[in-house]
C-alpha positions as CSV (number, residue, x, y, z in Angstrom):
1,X,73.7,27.6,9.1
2,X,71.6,24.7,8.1
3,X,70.0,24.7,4.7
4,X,72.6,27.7,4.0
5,X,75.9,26.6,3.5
6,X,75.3,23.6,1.3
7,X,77.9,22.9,-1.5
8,X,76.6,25.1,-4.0
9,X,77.2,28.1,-1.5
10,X,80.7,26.5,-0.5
11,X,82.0,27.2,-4.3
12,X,80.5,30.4,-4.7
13,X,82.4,31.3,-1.2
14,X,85.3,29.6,-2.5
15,X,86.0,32.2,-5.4
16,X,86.4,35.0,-3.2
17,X,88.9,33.7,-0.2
18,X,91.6,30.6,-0.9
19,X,92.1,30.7,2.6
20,X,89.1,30.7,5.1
21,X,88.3,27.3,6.1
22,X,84.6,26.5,4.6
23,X,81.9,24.2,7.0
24,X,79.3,22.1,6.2
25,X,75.9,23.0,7.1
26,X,75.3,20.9,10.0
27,X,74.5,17.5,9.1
28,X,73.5,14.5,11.8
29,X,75.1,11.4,12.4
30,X,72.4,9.5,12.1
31,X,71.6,10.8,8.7
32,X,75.0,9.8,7.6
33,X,74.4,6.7,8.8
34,X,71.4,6.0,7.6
35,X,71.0,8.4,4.3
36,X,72.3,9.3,1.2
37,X,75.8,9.4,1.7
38,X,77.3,11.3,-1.9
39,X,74.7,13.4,-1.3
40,X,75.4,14.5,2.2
41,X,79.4,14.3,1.7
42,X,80.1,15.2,-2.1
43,X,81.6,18.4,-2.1
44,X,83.9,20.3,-4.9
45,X,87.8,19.4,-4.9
46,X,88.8,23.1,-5.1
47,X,86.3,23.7,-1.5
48,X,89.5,22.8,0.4
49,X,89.7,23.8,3.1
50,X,86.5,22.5,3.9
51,X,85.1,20.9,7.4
52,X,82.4,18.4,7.9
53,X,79.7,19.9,10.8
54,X,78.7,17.0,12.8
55,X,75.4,17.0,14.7
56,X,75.0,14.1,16.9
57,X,75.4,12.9,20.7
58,X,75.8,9.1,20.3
59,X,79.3,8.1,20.4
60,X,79.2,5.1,18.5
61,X,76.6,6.8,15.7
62,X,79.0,9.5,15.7
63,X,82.1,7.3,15.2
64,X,80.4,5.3,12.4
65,X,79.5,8.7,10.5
66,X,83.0,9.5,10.7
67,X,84.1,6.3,9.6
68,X,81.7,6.5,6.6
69,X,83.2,10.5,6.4
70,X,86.7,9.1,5.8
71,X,86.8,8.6,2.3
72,X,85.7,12.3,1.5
73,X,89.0,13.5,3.6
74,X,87.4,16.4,4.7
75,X,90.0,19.0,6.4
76,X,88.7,18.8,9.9
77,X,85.5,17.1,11.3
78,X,83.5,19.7,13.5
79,X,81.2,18.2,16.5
80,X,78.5,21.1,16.8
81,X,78.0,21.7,20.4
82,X,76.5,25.6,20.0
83,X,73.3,24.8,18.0
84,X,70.4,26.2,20.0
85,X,67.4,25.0,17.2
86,X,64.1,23.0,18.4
87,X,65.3,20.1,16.3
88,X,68.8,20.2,17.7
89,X,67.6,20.3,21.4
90,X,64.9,17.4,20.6
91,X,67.8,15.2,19.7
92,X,70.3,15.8,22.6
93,X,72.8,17.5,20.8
94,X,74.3,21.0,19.4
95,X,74.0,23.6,22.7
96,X,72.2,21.5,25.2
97,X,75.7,19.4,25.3
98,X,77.1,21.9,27.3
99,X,75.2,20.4,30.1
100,X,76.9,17.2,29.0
101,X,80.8,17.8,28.7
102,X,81.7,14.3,29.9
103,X,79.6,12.6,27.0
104,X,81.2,15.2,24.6
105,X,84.2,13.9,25.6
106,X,83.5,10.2,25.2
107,X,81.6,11.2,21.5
108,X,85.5,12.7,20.7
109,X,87.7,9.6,21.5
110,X,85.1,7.4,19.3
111,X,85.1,10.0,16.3
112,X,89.4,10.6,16.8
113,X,89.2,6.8,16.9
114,X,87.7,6.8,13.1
115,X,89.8,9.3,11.3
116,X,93.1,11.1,11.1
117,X,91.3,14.4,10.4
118,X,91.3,16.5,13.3
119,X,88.4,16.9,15.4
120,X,87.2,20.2,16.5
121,X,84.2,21.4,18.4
122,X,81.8,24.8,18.5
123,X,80.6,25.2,21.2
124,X,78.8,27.9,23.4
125,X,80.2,29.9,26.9
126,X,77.0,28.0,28.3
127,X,73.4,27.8,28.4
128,X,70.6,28.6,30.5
129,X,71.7,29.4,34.2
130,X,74.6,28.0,33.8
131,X,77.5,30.5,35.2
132,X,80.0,30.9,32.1
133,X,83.5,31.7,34.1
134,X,82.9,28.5,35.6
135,X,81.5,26.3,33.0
136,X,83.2,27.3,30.1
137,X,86.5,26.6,31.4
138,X,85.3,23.2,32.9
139,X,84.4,22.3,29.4
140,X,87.4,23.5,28.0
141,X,89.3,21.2,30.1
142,X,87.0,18.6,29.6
143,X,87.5,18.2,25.9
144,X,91.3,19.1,26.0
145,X,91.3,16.1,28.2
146,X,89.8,14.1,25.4
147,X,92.5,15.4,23.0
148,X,90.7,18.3,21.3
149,X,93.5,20.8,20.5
150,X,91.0,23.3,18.7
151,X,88.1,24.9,20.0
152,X,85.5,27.1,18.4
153,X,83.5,29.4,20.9
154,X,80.2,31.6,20.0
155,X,80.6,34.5,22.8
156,X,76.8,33.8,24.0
157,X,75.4,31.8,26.0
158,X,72.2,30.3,24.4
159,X,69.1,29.7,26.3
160,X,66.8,26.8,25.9
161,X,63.8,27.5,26.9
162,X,62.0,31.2,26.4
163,X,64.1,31.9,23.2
164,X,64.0,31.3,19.7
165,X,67.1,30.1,17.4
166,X,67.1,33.7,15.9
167,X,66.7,35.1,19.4
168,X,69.4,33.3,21.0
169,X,71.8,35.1,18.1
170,X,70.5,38.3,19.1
171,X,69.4,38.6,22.7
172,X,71.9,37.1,25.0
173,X,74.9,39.6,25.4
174,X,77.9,38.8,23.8
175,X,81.4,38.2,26.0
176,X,84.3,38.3,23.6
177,X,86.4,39.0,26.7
178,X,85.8,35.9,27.9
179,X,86.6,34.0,24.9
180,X,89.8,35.9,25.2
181,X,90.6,34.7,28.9
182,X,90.1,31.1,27.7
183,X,93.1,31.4,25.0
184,X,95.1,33.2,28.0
185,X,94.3,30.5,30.2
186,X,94.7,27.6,27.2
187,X,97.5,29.3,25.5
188,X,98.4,25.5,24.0
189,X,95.4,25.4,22.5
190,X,93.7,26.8,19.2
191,X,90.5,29.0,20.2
192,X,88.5,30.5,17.8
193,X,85.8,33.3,18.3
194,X,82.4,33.4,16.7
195,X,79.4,35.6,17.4
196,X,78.7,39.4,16.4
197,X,81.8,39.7,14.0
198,X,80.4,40.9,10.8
199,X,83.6,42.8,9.5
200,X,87.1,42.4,8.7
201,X,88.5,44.9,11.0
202,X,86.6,43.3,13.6
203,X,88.1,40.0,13.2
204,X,91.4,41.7,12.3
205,X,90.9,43.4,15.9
206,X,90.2,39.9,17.7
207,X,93.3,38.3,15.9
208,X,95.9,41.1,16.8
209,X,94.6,40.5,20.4
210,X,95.8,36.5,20.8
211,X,92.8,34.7,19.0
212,X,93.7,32.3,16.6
213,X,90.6,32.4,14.3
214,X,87.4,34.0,13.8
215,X,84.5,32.3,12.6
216,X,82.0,34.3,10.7
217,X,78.4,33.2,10.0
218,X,75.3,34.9,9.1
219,X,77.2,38.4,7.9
220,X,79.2,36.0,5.3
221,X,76.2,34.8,4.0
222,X,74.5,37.9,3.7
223,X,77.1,40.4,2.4
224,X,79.9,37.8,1.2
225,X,81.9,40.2,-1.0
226,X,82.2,42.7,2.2
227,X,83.3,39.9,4.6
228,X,85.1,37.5,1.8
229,X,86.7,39.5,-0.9
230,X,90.2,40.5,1.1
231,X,89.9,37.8,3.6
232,X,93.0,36.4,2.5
233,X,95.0,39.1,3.3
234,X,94.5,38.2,7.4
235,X,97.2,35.3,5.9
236,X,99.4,38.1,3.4
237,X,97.7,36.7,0.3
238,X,96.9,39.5,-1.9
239,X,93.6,37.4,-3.6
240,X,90.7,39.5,-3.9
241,X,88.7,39.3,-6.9
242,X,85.5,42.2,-7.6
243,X,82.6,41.1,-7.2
244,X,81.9,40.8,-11.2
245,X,85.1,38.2,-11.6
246,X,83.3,35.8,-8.7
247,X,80.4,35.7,-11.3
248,X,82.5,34.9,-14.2
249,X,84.3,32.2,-12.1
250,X,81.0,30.7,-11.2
251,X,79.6,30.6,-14.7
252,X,81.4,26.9,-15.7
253,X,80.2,25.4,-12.2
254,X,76.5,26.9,-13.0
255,X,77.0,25.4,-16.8
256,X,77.6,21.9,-15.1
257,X,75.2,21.9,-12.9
258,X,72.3,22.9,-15.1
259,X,73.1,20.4,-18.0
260,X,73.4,17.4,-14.9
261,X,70.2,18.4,-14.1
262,X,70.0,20.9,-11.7
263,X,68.1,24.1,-11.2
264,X,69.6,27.7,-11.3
265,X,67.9,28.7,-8.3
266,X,69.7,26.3,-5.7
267,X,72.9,28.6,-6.6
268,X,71.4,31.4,-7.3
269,X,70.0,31.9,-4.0
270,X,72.9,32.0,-2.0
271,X,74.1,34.8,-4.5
272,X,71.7,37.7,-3.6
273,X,73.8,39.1,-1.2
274,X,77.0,39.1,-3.5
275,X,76.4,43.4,-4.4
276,X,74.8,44.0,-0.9
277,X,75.1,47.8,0.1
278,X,76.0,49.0,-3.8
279,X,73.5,50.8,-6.5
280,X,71.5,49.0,-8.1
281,X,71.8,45.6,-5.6
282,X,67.9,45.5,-5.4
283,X,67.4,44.9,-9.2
284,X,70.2,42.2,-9.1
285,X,68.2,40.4,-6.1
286,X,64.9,41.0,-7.6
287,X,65.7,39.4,-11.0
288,X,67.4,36.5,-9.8
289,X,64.8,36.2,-7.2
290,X,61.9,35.9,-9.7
291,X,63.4,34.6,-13.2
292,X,66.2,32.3,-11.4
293,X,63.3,29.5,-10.3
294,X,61.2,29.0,-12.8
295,X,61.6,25.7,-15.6
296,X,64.5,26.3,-18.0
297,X,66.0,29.0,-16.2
298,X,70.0,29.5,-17.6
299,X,72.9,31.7,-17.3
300,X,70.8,34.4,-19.3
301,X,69.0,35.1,-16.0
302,X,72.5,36.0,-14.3
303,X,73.2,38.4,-17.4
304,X,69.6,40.1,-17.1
305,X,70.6,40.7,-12.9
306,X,73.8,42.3,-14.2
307,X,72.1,44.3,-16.9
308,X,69.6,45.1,-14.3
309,X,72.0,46.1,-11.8
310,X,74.1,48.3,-13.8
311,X,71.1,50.0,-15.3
312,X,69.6,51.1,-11.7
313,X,73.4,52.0,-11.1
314,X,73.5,54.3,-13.8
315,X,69.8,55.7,-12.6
């Protein structure tokens, strides 16, 4: 979810779910490190609960980003070991770490070493040729050995070489009956599914059957008030606010941001999706798409979407 889930996108998702943990996009150690740091780590108080996605595969950068972290007291500190990306594979991290559990495990023990947040991992039922009922499991152990108690796993295994990024979300079959065997055979720890879920009832489904989380991606982003909006009933909270209220709620947080400065198009375009599926949804994309970006843009674009929307609703 790079260059999707920045803060911007985390508050908007924040006004339909209390709940559901939030994640960084994935950001690297070494930019921590070296970079910007309020700019990589500010995020809204109300975001709670949010994570911080690690990228990395140097312990000691690692630990030093977490160190740095520490002040923001994110809710957990995610190491991303699924990531199949050209950049992520250049740097020796995200999914080609699966070839690498011992050095996962030594990355762990220097982050835990740096915070008292806990530290979780994504990771992948393997790459390549690896065999995934043997791997997966060896990993498993490997980092519950290091003292990870929680575990997020996408159901497919990426493959390095031949596949794109999109590809390797797509192509590679998906074993969420595996995932399940590995919270049978690790009932002590907390293992979370990701992968293929774009629906409530799905992840409802994986829940009642021993999962204790289900991490959804892409499908969130895209169609947020389908996968978002009634979330928090998986926990019996009634929260669920229409689609038109998670406008209204944004509208002080957009005020803010345009007079520090900002442009309405970085949160705009993480809102596209928020009518997916319902008349009248293209005119809300298409107006926001083409008046949100340009100089001097303001809330009056969001109210020409909605005027726009209802219209072709009415049509």
């Amino acid at each position: 979810m790079m260059d999707w889930t920045d803060r911007h996108c985390r508050v908007f998702h924040r006004q339909m779910t209390r709940r559901a943990m939030l994640y960084t996009e994935m950001v690297t150690a070494p930019a921590i490190v070296h970079g910007p740091k309020p700019r990589l780590l500010d995020y809204a108080s109300f975001e709670h609960p949010v994570a911080l996605q690690l990228g990395g595969s140097d312990p000691r950068e690692l630990a030093k980003a977490t160190q740095i972290a520490q002040p923001w007291r994110y809710d957990e500190i995610n190491l991303n070991c699924g990531c199949p990306s050209d950049r992520v594979q250049s740097g020796c991290f995200g999914a080609v770490l699966m070839e690498r559990p011992a050095l996962v495990a030594e990355c762990v023990r220097a982050m835990q070493a740096e915070t008292d947040a806990p530290i979780t991992v994504k990771c992948r039922i393997g790459v390549d040729d690896q065999d995934p009922e043997t791997v997966l499991p060896a990993f498993i152990e490997t980092l519950a050995g290091a003292g990870v108690r929680h575990i997020i796993i996408h159901a497919r295994k990426a493959w390095l070489q031949g596949l794109s990024p999109k590809e390797n979300r797509e192509i590679p079959p998906l074993d969420h009956d595996l995932v399940l065997r590995m919270k049978q055979r690790f009932p002590e720890l907390t293992i979370c599914i990701n992968g293929g879920i774009t629906t409530l009832v799905q992840a409802k489904a994986l829940l009642d059957q021993g999962l204790d989380g289900v991490m959804i991606g892409r499908a969130a982003y895209h169609d947020p008030a389908s996968v978002l909006i009634g979330a928090d009933a998986l926990w019996g909270d009634a929260h669920a606010p229409d689609a038109f209220a998670v406008i209204d709620a944004m509208r002080p947080y957009i005020g803010d941001h345009l007079a520090s400065g900002g442009r309405l198009h970085q949160i705009t375009r993480h809102m596209l999706g928020l009518f997916m599926g319902r008349p009248g949804a293209r005119g809300w994309r298409r107006v926001l798409s083409e008046q949100a970006s340009r100089s001097g843009a303001g809330l009056e674009v969001i109210d020409l979407a909605l005027a726009e929307l209802q219209a072709s609703a009415a049509a």
